[in-house]
C-alpha positions, 0 to 999 in steps of 0.5 A: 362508737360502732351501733347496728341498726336492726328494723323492719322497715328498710326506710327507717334503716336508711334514715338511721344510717344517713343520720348517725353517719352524719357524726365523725364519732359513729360508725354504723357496724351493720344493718340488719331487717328481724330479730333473727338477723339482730341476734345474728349479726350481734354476735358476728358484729359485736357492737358498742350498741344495739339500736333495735325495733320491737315489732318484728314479725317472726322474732320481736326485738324483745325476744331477740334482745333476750336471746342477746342478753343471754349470751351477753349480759354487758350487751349495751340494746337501745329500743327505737319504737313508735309505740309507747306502750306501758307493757314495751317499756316495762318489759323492755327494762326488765330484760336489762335494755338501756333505754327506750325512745320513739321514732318521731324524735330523731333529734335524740338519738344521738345524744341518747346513743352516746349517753348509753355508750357511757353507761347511762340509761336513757328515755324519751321525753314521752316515756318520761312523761308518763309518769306523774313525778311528786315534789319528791322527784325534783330532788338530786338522783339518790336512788330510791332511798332519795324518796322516802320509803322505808327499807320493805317498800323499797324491796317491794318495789323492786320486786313490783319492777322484776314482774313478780305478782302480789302473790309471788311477793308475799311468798318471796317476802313471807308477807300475806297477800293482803299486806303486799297489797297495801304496801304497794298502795302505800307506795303510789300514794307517796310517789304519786304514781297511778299503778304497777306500770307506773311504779316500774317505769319510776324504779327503773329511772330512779332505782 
């Protein structure tokens, strides 16, 4: 498994690289310090995976897996970060990355890069955590049909997942804005999630 490693700080790079050197099935292709550099070197590389930062100054690493995914749709971005906002992960799924851990768990991040290079896709225990699972969670992995929603609340959700707004679904859907919105509250009371973050992060788990 070939990975390039790209963030902004040098120290973080070498801690990565001794790490994943460490096992006989990883070879570190590459390393590289911005998001210029990641678009870069992914290109001249081509690596099995991109294990990529996000805050980088001049391009982020959501702006520059854009600019990979967009040249490579089959482009395999795992985000390594310390910050877990909502906003990165929901936007960092919706782009097509593979996954997303924090940096204070380098126990993971092994397993989860070889997870990925098998097609999976892969969260950190604190990503996971953040959204509130029901009963209904506990089920075997059956997509969102596995969760009891009809045939339009699924649709719903994907759209919620894609970042369309409640307006934007009502047109795409040809609902009323006022009946997306109950359909959505419909579906956090069945899921037993607290907002749209949440219901993204629960599509792009279990959808």
């Amino acid at each position: 498994m070939r990975v390039l490693i790209v963030d902004d700080d040098r120290l973080v790079v070498t801690a990565l690289k001794t790490i994943l050197e460490a096992d006989e099935e990883i070879e570190v292709a590459g390393t590289g310090f911005n998001g210029r550099q990641a678009v870069a070197l992914y290109r001249e590389i081509k690596p099995d995976i991109l294990l990529l930062d996000i805050r980088m100054d001049g391009m982020t690493g959501i702006e520059a897996a854009e600019a990979i995914l967009r040249q490579d749709r089959e482009a395999k971005i795992l985000f390594l970060t310390t910050f877990s906002d909502d906003e990165y992960i929901v936007r960092a799924l919706q782009i097509g990355a593979k996954g997303y851990l924090l940096k204070q768990n380098y126990e993971s991040i092994i397993p989860s890069l070889k997870a990925v290079c098998l097609g999976q896709r892969v969260f950190g225990e604190e990503i996971i955590a953040k959204i509130p699972f029901s009963p209904a969670a506990d089920r075997e992995k059956a997509g969102l049909s596995g969760f009891g929603l009809t045939e339009k609340e699924r649709e719903i959700v994907t759209q919620v997942a894609n970042g369309l707004s409640n307006k934007e679904i009502a047109e795409k859907l040809y609902l009323s804005e006022g009946t997306v919105r109950n359909y959505i509250s419909v579906i956090l009371e069945k899921l037993s999630l607290r907002d749209r973050t949440q219901l993204a992060i629960f599509y792009y788990k279990h959808g």
